[in-house]
C-alpha positions as a Markdown table, in Angstrom:
| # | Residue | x | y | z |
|---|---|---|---|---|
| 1 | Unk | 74.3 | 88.5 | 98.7 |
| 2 | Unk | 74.8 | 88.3 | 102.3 |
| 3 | Unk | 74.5 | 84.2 | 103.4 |
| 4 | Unk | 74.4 | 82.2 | 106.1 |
| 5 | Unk | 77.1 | 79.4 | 105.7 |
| 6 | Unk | 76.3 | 76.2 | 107.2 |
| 7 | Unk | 80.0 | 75.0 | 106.0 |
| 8 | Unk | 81.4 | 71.8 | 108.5 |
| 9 | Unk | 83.7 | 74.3 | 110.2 |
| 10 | Unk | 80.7 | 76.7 | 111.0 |
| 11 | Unk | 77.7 | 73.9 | 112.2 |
| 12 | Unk | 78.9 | 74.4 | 115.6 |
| 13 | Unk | 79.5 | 78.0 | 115.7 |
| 14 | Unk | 76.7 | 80.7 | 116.1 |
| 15 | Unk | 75.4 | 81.9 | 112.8 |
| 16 | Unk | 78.1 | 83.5 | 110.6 |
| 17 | Unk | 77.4 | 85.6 | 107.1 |
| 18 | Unk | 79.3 | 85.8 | 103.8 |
| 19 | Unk | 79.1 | 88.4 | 101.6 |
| 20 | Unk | 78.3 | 88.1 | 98.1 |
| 21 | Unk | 78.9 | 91.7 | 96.2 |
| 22 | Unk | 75.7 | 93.7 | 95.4 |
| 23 | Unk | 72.8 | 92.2 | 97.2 |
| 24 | Unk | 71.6 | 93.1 | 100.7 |
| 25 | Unk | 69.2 | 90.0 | 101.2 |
| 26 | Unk | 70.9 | 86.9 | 102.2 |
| 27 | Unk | 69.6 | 84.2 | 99.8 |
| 28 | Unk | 69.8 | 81.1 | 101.9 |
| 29 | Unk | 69.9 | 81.4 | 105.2 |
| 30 | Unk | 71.1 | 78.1 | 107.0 |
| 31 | Unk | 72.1 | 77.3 | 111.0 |
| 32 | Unk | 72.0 | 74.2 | 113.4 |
| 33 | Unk | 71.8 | 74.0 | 117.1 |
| 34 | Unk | 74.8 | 72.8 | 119.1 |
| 35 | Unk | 72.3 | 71.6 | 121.4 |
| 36 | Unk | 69.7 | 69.6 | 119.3 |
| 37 | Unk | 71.6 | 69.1 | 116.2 |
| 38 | Unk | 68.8 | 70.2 | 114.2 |
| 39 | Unk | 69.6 | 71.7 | 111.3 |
| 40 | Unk | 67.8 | 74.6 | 110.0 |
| 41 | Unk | 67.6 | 76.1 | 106.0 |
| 42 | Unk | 65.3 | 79.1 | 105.1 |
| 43 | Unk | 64.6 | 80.2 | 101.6 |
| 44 | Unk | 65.0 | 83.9 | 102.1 |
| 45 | Unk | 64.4 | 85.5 | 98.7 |
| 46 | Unk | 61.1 | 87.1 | 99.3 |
| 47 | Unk | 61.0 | 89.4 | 96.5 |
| 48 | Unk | 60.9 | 86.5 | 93.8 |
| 49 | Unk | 58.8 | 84.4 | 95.9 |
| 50 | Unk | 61.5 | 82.5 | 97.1 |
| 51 | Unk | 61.8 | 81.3 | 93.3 |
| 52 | Unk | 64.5 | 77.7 | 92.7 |
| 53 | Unk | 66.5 | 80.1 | 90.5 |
| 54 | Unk | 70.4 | 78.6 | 90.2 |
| 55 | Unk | 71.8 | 80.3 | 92.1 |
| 56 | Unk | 69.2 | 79.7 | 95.1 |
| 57 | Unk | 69.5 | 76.2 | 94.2 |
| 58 | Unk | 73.4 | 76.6 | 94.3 |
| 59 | Unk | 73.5 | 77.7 | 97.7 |
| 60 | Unk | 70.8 | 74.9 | 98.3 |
| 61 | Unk | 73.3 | 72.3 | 97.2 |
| 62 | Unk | 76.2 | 73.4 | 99.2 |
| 63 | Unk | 74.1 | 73.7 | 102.7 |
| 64 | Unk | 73.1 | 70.4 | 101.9 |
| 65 | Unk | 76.4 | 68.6 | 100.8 |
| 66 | Unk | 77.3 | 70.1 | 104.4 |
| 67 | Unk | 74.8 | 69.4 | 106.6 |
| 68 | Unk | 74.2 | 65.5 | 105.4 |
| 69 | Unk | 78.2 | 65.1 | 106.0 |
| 70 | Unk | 78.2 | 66.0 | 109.3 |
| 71 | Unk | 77.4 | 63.8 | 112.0 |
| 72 | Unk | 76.5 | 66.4 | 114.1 |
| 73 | Unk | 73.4 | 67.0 | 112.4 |
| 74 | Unk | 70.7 | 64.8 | 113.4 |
| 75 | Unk | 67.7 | 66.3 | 111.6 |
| 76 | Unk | 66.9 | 69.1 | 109.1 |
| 77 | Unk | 64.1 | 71.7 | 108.6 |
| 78 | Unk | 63.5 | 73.6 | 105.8 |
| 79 | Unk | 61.7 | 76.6 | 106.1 |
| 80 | Unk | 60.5 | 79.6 | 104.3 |
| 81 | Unk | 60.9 | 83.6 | 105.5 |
| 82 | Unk | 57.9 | 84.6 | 103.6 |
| 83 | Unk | 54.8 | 85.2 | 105.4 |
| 84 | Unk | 52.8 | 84.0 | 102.5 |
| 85 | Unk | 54.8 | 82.3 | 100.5 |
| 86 | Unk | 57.1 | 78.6 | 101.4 |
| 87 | Unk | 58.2 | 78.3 | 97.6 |
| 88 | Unk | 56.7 | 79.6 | 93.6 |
| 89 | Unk | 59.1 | 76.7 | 91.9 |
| 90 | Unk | 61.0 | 78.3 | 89.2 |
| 91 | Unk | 62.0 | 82.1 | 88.4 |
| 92 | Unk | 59.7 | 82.4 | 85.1 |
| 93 | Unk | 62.0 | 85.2 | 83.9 |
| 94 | Unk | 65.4 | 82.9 | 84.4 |
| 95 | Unk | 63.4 | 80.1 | 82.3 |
| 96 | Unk | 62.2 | 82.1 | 79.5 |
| 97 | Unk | 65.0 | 85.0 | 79.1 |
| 98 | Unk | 63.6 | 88.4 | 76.9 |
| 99 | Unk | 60.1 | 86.8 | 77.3 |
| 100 | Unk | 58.5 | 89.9 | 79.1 |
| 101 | Unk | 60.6 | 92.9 | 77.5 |
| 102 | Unk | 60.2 | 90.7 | 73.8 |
| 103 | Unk | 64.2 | 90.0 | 73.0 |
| 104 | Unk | 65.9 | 87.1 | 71.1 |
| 105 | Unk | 68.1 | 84.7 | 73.0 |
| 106 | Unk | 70.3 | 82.4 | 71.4 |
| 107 | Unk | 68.1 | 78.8 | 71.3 |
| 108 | Unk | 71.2 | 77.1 | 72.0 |
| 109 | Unk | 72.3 | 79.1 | 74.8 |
| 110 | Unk | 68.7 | 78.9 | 76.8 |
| 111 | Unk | 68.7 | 75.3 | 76.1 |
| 112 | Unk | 72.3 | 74.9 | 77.9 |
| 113 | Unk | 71.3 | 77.0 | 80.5 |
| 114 | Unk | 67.7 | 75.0 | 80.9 |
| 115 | Unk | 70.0 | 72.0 | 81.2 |
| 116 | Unk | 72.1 | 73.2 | 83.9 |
| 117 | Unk | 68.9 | 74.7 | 85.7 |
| 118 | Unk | 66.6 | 71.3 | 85.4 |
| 119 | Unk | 69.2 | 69.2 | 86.3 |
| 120 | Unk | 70.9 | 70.9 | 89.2 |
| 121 | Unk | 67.2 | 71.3 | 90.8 |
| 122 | Unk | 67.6 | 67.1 | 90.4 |
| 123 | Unk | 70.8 | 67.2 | 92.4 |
| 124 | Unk | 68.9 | 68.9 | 95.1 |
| 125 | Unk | 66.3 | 66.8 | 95.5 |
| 126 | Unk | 68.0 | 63.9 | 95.2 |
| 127 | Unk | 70.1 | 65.0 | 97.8 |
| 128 | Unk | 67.0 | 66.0 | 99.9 |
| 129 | Unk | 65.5 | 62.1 | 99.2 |
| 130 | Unk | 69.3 | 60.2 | 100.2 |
| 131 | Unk | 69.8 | 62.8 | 103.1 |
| 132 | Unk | 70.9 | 60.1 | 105.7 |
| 133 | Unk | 68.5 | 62.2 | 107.5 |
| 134 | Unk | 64.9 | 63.1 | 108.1 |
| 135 | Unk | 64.5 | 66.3 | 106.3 |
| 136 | Unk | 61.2 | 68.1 | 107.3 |
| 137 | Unk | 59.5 | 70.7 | 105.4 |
| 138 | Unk | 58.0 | 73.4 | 107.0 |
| 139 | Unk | 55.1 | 75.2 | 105.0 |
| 140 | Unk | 53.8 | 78.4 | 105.6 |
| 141 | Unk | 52.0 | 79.7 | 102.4 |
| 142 | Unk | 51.9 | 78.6 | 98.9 |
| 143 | Unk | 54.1 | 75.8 | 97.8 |
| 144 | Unk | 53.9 | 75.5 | 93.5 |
| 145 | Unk | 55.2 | 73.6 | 90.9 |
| 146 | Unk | 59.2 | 73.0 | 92.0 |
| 147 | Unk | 58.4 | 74.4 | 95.2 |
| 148 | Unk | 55.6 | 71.9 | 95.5 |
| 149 | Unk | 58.5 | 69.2 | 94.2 |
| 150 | Unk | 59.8 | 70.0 | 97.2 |
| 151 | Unk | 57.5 | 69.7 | 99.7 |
| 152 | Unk | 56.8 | 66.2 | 98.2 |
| 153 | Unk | 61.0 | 65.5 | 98.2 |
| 154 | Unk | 60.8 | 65.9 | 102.3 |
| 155 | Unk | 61.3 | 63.0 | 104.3 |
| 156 | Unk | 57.8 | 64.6 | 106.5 |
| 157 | Unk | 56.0 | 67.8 | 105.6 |
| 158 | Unk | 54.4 | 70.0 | 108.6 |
| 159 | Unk | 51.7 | 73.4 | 106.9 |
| 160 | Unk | 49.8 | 75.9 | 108.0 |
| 161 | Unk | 46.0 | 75.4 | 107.7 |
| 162 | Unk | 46.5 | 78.4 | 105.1 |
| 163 | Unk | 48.9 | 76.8 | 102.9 |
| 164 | Unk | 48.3 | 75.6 | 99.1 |
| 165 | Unk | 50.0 | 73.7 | 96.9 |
| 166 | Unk | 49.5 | 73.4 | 93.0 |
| 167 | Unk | 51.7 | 71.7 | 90.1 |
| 168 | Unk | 50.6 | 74.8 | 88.1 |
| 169 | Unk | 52.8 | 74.4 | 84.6 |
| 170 | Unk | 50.0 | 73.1 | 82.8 |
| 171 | Unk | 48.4 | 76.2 | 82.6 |
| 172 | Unk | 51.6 | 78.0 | 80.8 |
| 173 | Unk | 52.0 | 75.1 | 78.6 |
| 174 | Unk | 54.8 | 73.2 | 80.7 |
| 175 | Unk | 54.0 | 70.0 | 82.2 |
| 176 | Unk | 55.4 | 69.5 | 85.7 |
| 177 | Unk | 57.2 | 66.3 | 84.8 |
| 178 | Unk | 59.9 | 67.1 | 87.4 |
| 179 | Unk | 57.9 | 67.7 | 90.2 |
| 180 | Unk | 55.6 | 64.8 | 89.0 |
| 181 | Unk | 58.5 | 62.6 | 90.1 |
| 182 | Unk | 58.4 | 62.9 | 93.9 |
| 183 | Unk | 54.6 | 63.6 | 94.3 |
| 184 | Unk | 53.4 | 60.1 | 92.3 |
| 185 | Unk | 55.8 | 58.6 | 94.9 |
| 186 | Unk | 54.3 | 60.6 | 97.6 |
| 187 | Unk | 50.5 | 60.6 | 97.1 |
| 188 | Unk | 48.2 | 58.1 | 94.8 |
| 189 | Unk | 48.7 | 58.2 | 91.2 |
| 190 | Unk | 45.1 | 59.6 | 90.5 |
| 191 | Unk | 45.1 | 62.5 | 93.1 |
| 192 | Unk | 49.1 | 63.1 | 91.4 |
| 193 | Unk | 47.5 | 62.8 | 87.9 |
| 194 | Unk | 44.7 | 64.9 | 88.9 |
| 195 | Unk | 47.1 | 68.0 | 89.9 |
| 196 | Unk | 48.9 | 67.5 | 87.4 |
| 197 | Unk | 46.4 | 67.6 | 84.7 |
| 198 | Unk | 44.8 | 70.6 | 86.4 |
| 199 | Unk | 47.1 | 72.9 | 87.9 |
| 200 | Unk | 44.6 | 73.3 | 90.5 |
| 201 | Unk | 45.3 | 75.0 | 93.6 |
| 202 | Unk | 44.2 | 72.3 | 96.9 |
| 203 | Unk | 44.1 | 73.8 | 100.7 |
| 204 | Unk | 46.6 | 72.2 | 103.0 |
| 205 | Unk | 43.7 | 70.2 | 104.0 |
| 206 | Unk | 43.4 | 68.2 | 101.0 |
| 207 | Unk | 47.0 | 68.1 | 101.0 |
| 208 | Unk | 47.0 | 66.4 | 104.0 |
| 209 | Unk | 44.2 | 64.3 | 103.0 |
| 210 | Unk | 46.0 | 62.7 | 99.5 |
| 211 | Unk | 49.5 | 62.1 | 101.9 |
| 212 | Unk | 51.4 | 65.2 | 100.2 |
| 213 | Unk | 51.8 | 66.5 | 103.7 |
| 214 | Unk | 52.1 | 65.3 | 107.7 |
| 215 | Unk | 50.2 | 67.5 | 109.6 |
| 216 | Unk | 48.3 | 70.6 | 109.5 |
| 217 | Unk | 48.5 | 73.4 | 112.2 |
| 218 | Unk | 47.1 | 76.8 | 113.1 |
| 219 | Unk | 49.9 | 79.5 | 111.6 |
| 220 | Unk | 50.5 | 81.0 | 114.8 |
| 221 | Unk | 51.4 | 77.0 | 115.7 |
| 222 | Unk | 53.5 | 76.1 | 112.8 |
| 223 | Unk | 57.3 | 76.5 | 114.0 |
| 224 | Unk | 56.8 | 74.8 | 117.5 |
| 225 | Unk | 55.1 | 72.0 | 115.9 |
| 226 | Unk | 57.6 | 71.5 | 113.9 |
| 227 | Unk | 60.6 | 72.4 | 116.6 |
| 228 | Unk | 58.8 | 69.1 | 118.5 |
| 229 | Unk | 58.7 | 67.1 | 115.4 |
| 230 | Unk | 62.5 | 67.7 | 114.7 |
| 231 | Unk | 63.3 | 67.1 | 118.4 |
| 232 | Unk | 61.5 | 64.0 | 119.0 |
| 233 | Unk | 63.5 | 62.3 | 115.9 |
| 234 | Unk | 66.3 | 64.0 | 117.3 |
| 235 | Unk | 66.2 | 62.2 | 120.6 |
| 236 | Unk | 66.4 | 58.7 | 119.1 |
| 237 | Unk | 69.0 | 56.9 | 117.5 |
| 238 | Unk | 71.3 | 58.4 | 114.6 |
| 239 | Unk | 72.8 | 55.5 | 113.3 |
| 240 | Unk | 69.6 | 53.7 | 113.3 |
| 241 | Unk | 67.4 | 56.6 | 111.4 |
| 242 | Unk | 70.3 | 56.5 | 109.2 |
| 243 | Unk | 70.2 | 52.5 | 108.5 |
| 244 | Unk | 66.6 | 52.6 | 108.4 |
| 245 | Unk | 66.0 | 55.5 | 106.3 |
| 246 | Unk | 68.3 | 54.1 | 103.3 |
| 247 | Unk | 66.5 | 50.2 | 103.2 |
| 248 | Unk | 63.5 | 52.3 | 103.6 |
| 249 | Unk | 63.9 | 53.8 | 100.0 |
| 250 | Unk | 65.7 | 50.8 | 98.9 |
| 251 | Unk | 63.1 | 48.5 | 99.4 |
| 252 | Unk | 60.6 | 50.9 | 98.2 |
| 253 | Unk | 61.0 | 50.2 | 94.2 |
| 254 | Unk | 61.1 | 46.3 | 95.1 |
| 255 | Unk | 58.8 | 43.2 | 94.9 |
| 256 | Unk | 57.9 | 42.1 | 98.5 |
| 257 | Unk | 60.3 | 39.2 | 98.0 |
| 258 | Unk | 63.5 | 41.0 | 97.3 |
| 259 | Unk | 62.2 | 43.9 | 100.0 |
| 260 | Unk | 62.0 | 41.4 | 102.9 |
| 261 | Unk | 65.1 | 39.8 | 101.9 |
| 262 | Unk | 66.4 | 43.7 | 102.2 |
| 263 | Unk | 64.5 | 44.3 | 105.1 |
| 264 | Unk | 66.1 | 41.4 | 107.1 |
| 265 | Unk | 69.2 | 41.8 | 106.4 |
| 266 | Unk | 68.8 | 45.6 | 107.5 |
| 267 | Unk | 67.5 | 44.3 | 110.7 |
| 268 | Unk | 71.1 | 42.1 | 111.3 |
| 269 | Unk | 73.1 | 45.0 | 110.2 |
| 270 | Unk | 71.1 | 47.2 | 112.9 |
| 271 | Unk | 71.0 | 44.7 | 115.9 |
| 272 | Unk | 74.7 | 44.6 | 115.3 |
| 273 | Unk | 75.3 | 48.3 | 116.0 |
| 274 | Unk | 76.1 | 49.8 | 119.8 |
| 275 | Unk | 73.2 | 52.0 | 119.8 |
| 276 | Unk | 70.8 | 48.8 | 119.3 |
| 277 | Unk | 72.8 | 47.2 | 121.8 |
| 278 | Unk | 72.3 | 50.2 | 123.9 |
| 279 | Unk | 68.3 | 50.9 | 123.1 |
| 280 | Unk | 67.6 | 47.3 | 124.4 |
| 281 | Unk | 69.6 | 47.1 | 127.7 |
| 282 | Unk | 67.7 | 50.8 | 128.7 |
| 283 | Unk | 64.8 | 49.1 | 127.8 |
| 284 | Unk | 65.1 | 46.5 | 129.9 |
| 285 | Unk | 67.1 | 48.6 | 132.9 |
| 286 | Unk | 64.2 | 50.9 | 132.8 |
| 287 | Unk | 66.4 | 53.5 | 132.0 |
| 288 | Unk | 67.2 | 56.4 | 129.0 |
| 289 | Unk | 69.0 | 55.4 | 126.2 |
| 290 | Unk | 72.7 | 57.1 | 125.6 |
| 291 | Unk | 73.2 | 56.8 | 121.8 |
| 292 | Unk | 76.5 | 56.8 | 120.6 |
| 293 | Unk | 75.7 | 56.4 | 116.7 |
């Protein structure tokens, strides 16, 4: 396969490829502007529907690992190259090996390799949900079971008004439990519950409706809409996204006592930094910001 590396060495470079022997399609195709820092990742495997197979979520891992390192990057988007489709969840055929020609697999063996699969997509999410980072998913098309995980990992979600998102595994006899862990976390418990239970497809509407995504836009409207999002958050303070968005998931498991407690010492830490220093002195001089964090 043919990839784009977004290694620490290349972030500031243009685009560079690496080539992986006997595929033509790069699987992961990952950049960030110099200018912006905004870091970009597209799912690029068209032909499976841009399935979480391991080795997509491989590649996944190590943009990731990467881009969340580097404090050049100030935001990241992650994107599909499918017209129609942001992400199908698993590769059916990697889960359930012989199960459309009828061959026998070793039990043992497919359970190992479920293992590694299941928990490696776990890895990526998690590193999605402690990104020191906003990570913004940008939807165009359908987004199903892991690939609706995903969506619901993102720090802010951004669709097309033709999008659709379904936790689908019910139908084939496998419960999204994985997926079911961001999305109760994201929306209410009965709308999570209800797709769950289900598998029913919902428009991007709905989605926006139950708090599974941000925003909805015309198609043609999607990547600028999302280019402003990213470069807004981009504009403000690093090191104070960064402080905030870790108390922010901190506090979010506590009881209001232990969260303000949290919360307030967050606040200290914050005020102490230059860039709050700085932020408050242009405020009051009437003038931009220069963040150094």
């Amino acid at each position: 396969m043919i990839r784009a590396l977004a290694s620490r060495s290349l972030l500031r470079q243009p685009l560079r490829s690496r080539t992986f022997s006997g595929h033509a399609l790069p699987t992961v195709v990952s950049s960030i502007n110099n200018t912006s820092g905004i870091a970009t990742i597209t799912l690029n495997h068209p032909n499976d529907g841009n399935a979480l197979s391991l080795k997509m979520l491989q590649y996944l891992k190590s943009d990731l690992d990467e881009m969340t390192s580097d404090e050049a990057t100030k935001v990241i988007v992650i994107k599909s190259s499918h017209p129609a489709v942001f992400c199908s969840g698993h590769n059916l055929v990697e889960l359930v090996p012989g199960a459309k020609d009828g061959t026998v697999h070793d039990v043992e063996d497919v359970r190992r390799s479920h293992v590694e699969l299941f928990n490696l997509c776990s890895e990526v999410m998690l590193k999605i949900h402690e990104a020191p980072q906003p990570v913004i998913a940008e939807v165009r098309g359908i987004a199903t079971a892991a690939g609706c995980q995903l969506v619901a990992t993102c720090d802010l979600a951004v669709a097309s008004s033709d999008s659709k998102f379904a936790t689908p595994g019910v139908s084939i006899g496998l419960f999204c439990s994985t997926p079911a862990v961001p999305l109760v976390r994201t929306v209410a418990p009965k709308h999570a519950m209800e797709m769950l239970l289900t598998g029913d497809m919902i428009s991007a509407a709905e989605a926006r409706e139950i708090g599974l995504i941000n925003r909805v836009v015309e198609r043609e409207e999607l990547s600028s809409a999302v280019e402003l999002l990213a470069e807004q958050i981009a504009r403000r303070s690093s090191s104070a996204i960064r402080i905030g968005k870790r108390a922010l998931r901190q506090q979010s498991t506590m009881d209001v006592r232990d969260a303000y407690s949290l919360a307030g010492t967050t606040m200290v830490d914050n005020m102490g930094t230059s860039d709050a220093r700085e932020g408050i002195s242009a405020f009051l001089q009437k003038r931009e910001p220069v963040w150094r964090g």
